[in-house]
N, CA, C and O atoms as a Tripos MOL2 file, in Angstrom:
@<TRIPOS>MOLECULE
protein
  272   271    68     0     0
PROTEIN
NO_CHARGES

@<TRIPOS>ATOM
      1 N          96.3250  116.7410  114.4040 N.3       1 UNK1
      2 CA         95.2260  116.3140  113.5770 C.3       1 UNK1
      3 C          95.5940  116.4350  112.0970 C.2       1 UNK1
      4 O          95.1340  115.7430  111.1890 O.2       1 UNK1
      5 N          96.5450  117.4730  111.9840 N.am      2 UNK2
      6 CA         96.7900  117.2490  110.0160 C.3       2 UNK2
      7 C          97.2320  116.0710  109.9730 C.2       2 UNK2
      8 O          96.8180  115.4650  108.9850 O.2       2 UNK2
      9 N          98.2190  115.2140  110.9450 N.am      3 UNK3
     10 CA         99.0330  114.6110  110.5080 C.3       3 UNK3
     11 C          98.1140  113.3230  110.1730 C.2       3 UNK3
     12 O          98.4810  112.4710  109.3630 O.2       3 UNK3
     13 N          97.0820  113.2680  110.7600 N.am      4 UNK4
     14 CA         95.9850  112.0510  110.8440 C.3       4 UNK4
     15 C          95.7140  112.3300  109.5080 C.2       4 UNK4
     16 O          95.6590  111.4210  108.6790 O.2       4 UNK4
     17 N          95.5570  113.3810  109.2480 N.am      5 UNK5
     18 CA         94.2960  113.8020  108.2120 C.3       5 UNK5
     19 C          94.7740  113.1280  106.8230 C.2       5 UNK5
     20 O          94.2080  112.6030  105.8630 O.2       5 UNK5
     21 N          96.4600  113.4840  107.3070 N.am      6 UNK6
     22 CA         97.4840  113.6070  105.6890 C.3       6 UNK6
     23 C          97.6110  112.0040  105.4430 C.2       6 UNK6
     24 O          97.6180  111.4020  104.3700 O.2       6 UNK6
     25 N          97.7190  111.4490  106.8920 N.am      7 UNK7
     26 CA         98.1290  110.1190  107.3070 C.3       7 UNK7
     27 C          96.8890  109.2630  106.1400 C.2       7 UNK7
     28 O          97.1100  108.5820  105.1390 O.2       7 UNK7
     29 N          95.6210  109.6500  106.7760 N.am      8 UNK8
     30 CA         94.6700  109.0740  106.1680 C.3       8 UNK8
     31 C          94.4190  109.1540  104.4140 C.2       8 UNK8
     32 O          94.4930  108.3660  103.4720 O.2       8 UNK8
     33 N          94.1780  110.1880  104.5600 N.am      9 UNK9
     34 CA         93.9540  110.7010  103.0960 C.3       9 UNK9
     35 C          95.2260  110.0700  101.9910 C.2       9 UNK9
     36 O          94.7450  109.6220  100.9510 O.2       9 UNK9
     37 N          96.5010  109.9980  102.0740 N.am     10 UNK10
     38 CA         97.0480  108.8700  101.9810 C.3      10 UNK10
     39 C          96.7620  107.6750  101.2610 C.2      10 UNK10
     40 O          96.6900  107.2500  100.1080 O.2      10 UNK10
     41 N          96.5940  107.2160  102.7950 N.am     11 UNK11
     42 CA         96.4260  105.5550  102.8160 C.3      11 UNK11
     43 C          95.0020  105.1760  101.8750 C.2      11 UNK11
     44 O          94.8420  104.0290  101.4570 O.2      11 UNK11
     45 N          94.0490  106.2190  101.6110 N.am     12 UNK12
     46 CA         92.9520  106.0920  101.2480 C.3      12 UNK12
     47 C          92.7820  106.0890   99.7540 C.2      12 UNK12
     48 O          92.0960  105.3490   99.0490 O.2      12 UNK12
     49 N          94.0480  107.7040   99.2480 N.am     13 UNK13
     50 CA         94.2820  107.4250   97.4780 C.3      13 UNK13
     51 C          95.2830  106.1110   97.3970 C.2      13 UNK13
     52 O          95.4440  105.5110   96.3340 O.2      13 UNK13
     53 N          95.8220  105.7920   98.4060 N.am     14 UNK14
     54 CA         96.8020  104.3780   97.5490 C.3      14 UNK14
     55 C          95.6350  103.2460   97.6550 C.2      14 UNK14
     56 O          95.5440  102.4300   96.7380 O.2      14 UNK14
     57 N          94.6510  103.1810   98.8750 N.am     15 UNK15
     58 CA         93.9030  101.9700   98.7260 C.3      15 UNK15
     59 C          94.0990  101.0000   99.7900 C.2      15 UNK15
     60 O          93.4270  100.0090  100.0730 O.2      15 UNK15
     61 N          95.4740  101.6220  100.4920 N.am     16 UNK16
     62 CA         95.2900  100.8780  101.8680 C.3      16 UNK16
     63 C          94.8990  101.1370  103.1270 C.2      16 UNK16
     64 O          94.6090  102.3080  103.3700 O.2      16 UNK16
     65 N          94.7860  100.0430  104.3170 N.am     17 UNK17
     66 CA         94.3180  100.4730  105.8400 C.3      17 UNK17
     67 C          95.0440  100.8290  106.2080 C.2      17 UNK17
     68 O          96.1890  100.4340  105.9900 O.2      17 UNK17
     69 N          94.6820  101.8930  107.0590 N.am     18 UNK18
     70 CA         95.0700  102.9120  108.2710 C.3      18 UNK18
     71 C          94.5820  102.2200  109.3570 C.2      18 UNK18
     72 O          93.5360  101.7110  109.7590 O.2      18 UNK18
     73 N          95.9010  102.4150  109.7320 N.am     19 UNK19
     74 CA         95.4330  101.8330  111.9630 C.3      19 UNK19
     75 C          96.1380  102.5990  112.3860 C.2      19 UNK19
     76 O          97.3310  102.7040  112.1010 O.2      19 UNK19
     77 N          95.3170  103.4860  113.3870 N.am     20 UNK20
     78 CA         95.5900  104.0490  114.3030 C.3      20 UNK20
     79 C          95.6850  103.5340  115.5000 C.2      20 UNK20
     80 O          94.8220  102.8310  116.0270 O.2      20 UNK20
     81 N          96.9450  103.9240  116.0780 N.am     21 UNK21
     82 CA         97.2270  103.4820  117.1600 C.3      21 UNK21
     83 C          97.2620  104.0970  118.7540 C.2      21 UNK21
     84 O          97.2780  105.3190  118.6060 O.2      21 UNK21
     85 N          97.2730  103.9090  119.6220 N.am     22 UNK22
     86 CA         97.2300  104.3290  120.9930 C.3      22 UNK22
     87 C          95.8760  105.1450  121.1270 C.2      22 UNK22
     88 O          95.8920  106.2510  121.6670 O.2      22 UNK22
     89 N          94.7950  104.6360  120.6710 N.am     23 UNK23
     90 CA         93.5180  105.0870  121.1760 C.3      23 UNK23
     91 C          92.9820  104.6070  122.4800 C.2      23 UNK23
     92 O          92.8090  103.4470  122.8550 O.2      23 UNK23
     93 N          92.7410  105.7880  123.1280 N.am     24 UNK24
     94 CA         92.6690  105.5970  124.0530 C.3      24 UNK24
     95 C          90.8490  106.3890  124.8380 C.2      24 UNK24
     96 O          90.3380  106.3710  125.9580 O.2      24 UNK24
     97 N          90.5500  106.8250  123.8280 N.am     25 UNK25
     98 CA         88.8270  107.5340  124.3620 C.3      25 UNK25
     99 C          88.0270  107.5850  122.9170 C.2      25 UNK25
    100 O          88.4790  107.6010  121.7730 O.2      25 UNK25
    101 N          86.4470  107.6060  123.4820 N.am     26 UNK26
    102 CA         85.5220  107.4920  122.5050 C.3      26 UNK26
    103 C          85.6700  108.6900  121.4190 C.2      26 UNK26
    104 O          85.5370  108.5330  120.2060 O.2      26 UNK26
    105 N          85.9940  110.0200  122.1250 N.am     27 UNK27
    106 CA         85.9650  110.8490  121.2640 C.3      27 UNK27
    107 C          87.4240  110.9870  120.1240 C.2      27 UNK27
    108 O          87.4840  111.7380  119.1500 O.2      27 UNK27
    109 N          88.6750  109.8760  120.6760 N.am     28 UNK28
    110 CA         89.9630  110.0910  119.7550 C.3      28 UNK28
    111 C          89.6600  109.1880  118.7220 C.2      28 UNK28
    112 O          90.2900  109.1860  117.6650 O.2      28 UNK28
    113 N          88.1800  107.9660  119.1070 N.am     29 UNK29
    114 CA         88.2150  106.9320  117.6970 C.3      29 UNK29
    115 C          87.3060  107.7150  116.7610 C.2      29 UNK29
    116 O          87.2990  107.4580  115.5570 O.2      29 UNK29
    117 N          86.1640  109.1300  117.5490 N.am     30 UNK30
    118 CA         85.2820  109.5390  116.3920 C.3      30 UNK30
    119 C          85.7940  110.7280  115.7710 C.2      30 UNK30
    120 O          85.0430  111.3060  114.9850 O.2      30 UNK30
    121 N          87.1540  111.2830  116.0240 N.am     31 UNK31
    122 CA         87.7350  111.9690  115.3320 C.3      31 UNK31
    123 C          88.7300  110.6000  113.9620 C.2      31 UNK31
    124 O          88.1580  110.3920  112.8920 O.2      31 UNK31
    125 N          89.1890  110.3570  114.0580 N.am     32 UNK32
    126 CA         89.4990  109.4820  113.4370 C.3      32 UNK32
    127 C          88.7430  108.4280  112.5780 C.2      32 UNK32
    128 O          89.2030  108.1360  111.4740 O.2      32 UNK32
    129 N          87.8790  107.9850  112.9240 N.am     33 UNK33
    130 CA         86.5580  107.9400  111.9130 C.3      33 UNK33
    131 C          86.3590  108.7530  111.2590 C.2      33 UNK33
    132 O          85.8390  108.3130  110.2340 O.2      33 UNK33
    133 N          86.5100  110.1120  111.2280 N.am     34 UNK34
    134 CA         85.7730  111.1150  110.7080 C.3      34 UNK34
    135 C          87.1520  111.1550  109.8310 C.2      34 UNK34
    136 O          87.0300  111.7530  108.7620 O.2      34 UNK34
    137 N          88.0830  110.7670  110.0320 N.am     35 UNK35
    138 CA         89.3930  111.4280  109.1620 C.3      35 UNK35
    139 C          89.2530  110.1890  108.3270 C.2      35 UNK35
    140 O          89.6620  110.5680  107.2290 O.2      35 UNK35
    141 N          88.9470  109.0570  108.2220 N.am     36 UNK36
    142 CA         88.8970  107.8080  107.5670 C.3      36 UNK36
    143 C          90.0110  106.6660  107.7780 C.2      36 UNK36
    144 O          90.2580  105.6720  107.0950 O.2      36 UNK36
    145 N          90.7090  107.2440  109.1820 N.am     37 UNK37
    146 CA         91.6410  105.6110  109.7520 C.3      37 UNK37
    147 C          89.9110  104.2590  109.6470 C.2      37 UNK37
    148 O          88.7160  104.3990  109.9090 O.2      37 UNK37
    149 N          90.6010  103.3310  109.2330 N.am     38 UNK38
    150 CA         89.6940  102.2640  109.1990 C.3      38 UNK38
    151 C          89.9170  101.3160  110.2480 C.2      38 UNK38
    152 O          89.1280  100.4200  110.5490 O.2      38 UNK38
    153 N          91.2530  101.5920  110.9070 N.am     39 UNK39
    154 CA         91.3730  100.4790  111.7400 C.3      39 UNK39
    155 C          92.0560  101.2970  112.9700 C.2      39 UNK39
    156 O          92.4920  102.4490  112.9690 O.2      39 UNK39
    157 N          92.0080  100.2790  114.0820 N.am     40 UNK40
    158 CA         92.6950  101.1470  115.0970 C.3      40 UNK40
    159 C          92.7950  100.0650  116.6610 C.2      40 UNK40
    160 O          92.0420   99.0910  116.6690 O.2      40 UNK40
    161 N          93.4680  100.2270  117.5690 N.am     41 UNK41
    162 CA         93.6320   99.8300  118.2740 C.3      41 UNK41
    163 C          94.6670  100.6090  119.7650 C.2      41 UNK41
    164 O          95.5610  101.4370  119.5890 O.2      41 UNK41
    165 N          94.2610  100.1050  121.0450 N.am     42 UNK42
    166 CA         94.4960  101.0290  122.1950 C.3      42 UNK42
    167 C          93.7930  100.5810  123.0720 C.2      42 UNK42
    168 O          92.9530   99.7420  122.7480 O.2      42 UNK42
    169 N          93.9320  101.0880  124.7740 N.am     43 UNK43
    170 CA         93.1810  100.9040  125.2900 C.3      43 UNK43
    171 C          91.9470  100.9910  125.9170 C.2      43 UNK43
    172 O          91.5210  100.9960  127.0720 O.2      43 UNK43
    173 N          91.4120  101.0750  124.5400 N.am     44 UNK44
    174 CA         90.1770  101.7950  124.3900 C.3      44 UNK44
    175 C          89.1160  100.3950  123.6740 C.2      44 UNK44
    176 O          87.8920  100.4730  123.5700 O.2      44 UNK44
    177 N          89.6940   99.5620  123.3820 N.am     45 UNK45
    178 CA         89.4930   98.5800  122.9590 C.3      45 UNK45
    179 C          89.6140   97.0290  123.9440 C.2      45 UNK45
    180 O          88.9280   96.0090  124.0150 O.2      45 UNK45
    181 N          91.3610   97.7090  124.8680 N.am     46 UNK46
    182 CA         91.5120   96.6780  125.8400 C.3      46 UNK46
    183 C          93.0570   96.6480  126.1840 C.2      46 UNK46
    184 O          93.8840   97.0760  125.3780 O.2      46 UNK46
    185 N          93.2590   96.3480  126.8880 N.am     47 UNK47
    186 CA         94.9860   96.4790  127.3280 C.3      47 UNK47
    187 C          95.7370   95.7890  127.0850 C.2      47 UNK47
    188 O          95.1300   94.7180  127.1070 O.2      47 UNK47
    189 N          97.0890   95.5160  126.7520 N.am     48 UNK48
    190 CA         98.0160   94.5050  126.5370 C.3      48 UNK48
    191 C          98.1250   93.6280  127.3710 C.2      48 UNK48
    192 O          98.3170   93.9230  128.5500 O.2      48 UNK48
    193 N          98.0140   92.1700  126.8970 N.am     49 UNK49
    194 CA         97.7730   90.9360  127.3470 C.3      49 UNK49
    195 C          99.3790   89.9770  126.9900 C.2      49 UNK49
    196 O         100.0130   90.0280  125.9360 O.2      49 UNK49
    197 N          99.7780   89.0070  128.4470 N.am     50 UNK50
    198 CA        100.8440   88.4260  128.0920 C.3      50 UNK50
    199 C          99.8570   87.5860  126.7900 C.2      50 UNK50
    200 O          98.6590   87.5960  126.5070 O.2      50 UNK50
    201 N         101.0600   86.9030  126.2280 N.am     51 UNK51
    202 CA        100.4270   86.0920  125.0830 C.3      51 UNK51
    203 C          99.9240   85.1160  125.0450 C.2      51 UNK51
    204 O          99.3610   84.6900  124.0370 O.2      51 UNK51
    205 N          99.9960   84.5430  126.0850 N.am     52 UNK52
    206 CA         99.4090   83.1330  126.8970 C.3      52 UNK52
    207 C          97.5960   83.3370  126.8180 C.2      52 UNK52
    208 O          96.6620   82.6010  126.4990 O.2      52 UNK52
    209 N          97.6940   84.3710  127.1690 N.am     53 UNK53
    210 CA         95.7730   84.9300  127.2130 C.3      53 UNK53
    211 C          95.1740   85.1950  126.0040 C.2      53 UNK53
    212 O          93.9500   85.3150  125.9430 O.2      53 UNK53
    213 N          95.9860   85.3200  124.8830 N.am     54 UNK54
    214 CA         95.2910   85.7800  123.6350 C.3      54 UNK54
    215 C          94.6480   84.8690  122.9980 C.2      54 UNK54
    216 O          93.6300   85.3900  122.5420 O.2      54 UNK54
    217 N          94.7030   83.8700  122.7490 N.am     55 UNK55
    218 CA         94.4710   82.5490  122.0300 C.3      55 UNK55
    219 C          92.9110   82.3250  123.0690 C.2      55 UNK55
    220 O          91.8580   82.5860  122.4880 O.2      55 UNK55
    221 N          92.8560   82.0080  124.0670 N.am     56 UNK56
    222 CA         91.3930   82.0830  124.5560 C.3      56 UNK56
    223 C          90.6820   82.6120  124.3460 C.2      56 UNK56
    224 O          89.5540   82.1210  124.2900 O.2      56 UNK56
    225 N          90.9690   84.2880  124.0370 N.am     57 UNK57
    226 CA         90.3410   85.7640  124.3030 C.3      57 UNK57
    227 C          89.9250   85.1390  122.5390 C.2      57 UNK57
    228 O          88.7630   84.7700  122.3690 O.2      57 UNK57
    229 N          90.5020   85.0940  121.8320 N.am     58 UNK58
    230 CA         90.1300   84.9220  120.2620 C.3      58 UNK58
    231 C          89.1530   83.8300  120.1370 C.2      58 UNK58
    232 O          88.1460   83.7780  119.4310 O.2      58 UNK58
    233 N          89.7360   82.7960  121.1150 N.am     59 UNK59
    234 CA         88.5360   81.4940  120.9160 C.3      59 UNK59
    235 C          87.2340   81.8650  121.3220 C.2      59 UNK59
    236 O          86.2170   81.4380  120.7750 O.2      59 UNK59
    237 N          87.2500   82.7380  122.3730 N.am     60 UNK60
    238 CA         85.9620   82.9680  123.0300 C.3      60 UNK60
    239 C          85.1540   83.9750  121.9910 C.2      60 UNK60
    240 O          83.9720   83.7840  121.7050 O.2      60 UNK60
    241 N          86.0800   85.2650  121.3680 N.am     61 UNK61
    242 CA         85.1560   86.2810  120.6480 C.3      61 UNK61
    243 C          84.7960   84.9440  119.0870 C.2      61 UNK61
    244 O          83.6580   84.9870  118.6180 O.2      61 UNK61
    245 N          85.5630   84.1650  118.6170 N.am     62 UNK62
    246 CA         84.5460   83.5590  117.7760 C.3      62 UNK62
    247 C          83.9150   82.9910  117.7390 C.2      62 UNK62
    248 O          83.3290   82.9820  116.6570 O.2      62 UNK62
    249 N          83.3870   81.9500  118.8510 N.am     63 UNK63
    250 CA         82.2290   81.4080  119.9480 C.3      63 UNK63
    251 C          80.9970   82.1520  119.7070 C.2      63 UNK63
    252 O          79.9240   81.8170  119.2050 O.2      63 UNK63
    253 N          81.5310   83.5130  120.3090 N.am     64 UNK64
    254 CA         80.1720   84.5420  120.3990 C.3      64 UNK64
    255 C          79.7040   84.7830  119.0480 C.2      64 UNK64
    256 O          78.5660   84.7120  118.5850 O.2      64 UNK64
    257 N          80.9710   85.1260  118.4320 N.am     65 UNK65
    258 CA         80.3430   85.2880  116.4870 C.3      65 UNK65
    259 C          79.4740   84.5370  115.8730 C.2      65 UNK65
    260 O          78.4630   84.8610  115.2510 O.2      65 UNK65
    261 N          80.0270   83.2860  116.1310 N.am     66 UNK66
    262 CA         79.3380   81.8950  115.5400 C.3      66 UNK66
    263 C          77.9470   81.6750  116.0780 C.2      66 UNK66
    264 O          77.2190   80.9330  115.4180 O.2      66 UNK66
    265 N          77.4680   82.2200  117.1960 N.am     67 UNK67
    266 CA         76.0500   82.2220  118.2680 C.3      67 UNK67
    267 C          75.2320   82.9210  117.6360 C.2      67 UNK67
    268 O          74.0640   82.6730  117.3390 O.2      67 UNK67
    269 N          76.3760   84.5380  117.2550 N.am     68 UNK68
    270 CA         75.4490   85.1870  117.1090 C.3      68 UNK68
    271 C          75.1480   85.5830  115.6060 C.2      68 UNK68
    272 O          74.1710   86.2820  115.3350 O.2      68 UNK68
@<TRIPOS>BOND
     1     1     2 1
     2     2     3 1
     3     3     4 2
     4     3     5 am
     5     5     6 1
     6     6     7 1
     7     7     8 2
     8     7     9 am
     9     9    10 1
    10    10    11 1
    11    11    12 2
    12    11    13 am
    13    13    14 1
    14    14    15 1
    15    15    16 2
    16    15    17 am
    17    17    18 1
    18    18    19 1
    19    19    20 2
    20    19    21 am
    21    21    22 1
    22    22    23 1
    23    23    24 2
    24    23    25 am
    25    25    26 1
    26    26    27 1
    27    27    28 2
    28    27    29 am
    29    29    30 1
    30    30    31 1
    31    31    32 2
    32    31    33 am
    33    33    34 1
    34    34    35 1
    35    35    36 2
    36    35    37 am
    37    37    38 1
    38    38    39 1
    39    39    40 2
    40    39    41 am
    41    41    42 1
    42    42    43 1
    43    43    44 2
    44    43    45 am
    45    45    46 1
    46    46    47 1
    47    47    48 2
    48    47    49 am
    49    49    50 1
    50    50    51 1
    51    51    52 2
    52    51    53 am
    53    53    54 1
    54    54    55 1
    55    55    56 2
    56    55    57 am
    57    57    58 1
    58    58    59 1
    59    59    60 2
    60    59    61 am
    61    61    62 1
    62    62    63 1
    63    63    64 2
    64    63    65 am
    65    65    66 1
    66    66    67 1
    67    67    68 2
    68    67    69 am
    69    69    70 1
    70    70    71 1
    71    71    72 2
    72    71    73 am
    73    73    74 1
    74    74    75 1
    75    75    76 2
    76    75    77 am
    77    77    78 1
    78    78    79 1
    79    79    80 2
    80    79    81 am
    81    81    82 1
    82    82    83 1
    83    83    84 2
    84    83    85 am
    85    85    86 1
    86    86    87 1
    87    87    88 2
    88    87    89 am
    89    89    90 1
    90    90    91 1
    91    91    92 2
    92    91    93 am
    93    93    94 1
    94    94    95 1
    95    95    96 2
    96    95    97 am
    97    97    98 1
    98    98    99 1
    99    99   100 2
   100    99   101 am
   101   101   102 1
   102   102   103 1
   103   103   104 2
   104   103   105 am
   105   105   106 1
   106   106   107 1
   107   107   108 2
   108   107   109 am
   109   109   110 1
   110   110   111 1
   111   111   112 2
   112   111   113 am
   113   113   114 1
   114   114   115 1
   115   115   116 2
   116   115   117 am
   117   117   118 1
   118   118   119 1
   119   119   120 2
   120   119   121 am
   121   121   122 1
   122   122   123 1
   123   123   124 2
   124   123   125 am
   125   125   126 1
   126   126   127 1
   127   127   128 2
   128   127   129 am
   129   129   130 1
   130   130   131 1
   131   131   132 2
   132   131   133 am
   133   133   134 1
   134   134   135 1
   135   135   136 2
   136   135   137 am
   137   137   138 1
   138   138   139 1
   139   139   140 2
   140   139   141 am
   141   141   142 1
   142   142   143 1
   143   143   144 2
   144   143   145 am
   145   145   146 1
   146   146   147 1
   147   147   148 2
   148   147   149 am
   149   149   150 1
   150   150   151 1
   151   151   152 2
   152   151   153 am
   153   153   154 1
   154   154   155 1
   155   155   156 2
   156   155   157 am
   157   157   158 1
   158   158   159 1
   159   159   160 2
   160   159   161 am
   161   161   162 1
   162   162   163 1
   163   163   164 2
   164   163   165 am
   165   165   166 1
   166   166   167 1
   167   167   168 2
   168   167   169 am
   169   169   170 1
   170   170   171 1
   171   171   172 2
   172   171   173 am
   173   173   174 1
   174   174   175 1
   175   175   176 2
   176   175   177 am
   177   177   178 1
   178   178   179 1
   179   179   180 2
   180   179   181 am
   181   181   182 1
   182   182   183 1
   183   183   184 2
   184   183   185 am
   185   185   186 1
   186   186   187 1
   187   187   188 2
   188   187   189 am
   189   189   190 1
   190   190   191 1
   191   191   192 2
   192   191   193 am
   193   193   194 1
   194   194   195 1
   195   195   196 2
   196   195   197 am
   197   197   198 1
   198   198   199 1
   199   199   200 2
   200   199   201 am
   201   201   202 1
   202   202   203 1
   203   203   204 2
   204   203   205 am
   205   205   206 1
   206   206   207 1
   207   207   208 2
   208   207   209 am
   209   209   210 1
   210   210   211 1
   211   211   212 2
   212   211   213 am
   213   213   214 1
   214   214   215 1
   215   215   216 2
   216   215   217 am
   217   217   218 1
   218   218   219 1
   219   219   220 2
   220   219   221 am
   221   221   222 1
   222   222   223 1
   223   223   224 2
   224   223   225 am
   225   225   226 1
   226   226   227 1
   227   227   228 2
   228   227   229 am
   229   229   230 1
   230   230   231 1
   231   231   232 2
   232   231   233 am
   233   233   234 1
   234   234   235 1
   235   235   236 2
   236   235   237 am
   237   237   238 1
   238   238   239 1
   239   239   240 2
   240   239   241 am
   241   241   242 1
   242   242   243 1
   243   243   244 2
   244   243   245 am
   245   245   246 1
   246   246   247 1
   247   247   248 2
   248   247   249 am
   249   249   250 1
   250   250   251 1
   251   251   252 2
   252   251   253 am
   253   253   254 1
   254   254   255 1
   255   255   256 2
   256   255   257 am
   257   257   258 1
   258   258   259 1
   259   259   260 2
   260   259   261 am
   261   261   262 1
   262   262   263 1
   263   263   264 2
   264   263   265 am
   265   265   266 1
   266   266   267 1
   267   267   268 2
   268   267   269 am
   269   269   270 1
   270   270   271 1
   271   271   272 2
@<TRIPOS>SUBSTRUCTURE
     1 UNK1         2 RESIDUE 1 A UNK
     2 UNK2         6 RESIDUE 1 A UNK
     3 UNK3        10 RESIDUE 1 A UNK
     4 UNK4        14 RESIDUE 1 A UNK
     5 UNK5        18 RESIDUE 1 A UNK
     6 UNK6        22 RESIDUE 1 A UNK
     7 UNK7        26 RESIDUE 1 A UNK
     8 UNK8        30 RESIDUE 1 A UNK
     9 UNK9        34 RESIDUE 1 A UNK
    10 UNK10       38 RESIDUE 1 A UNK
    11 UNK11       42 RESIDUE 1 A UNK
    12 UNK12       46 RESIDUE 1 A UNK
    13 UNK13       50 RESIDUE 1 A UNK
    14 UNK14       54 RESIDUE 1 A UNK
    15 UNK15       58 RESIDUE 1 A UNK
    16 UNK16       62 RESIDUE 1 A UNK
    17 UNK17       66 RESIDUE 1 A UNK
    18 UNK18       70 RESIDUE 1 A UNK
    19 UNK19       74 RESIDUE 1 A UNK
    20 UNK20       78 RESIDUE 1 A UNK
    21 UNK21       82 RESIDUE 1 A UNK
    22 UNK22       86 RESIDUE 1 A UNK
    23 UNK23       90 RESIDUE 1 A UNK
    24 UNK24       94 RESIDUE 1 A UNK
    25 UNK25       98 RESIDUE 1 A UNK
    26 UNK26      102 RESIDUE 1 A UNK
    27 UNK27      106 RESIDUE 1 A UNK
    28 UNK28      110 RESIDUE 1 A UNK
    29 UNK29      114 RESIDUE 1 A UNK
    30 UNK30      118 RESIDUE 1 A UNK
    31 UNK31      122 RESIDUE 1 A UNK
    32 UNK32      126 RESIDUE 1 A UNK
    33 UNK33      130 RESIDUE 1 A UNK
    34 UNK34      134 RESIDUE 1 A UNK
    35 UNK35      138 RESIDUE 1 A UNK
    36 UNK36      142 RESIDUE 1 A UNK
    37 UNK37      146 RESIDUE 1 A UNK
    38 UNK38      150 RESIDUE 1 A UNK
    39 UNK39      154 RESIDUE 1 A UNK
    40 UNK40      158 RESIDUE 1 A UNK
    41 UNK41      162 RESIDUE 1 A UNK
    42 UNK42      166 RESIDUE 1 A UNK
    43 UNK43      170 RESIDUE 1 A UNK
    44 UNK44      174 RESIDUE 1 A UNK
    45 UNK45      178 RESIDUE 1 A UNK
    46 UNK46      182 RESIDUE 1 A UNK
    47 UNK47      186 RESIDUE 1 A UNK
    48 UNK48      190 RESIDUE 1 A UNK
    49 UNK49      194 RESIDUE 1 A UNK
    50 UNK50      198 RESIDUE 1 A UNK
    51 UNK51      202 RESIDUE 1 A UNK
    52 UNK52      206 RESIDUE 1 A UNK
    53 UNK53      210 RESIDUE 1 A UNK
    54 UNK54      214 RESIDUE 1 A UNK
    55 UNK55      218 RESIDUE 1 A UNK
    56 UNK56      222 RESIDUE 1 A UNK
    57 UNK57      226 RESIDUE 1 A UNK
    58 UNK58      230 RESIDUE 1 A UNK
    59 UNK59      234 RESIDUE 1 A UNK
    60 UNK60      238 RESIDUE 1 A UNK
    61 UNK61      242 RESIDUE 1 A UNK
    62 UNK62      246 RESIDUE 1 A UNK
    63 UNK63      250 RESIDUE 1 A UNK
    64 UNK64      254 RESIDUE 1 A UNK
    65 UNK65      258 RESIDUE 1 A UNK
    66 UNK66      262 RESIDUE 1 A UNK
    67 UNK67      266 RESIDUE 1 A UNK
    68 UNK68      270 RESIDUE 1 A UNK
């Protein structure tokens, strides 16, 4: 957890995003929230996809955006 902390705190006096990576549970994204990663990704979000599937998966979440 320092290393998040140092990681963050960081990225936060220079002004850039933090992504954290290999999240994998609700409670590893609200520790990390709490440290100020802004971004993040894992399978906690969703699992690695061949690349053939991604381009749908994107068409479809901005479909829903645009609805909603």
């Amino acid at each position: 957890m320092a290393i998040v902390r140092a990681v963050a705190g960081l990225g936060s006096s220079l002004r850039v995003v933090t992504t954290a990576e290999g999240i994998e549970t609700q409670e590893e994204l609200d520790h990390l929230r709490r440290e100020g990663c802004i971004e993040g990704q894992g399978y906690l979000f969703g699992k690695p996809r061949p690349a053939r599937e991604v381009r749908p998966l994107l068409a479809k979440r901005t479909a829903t955006r645009a609805v909603a």
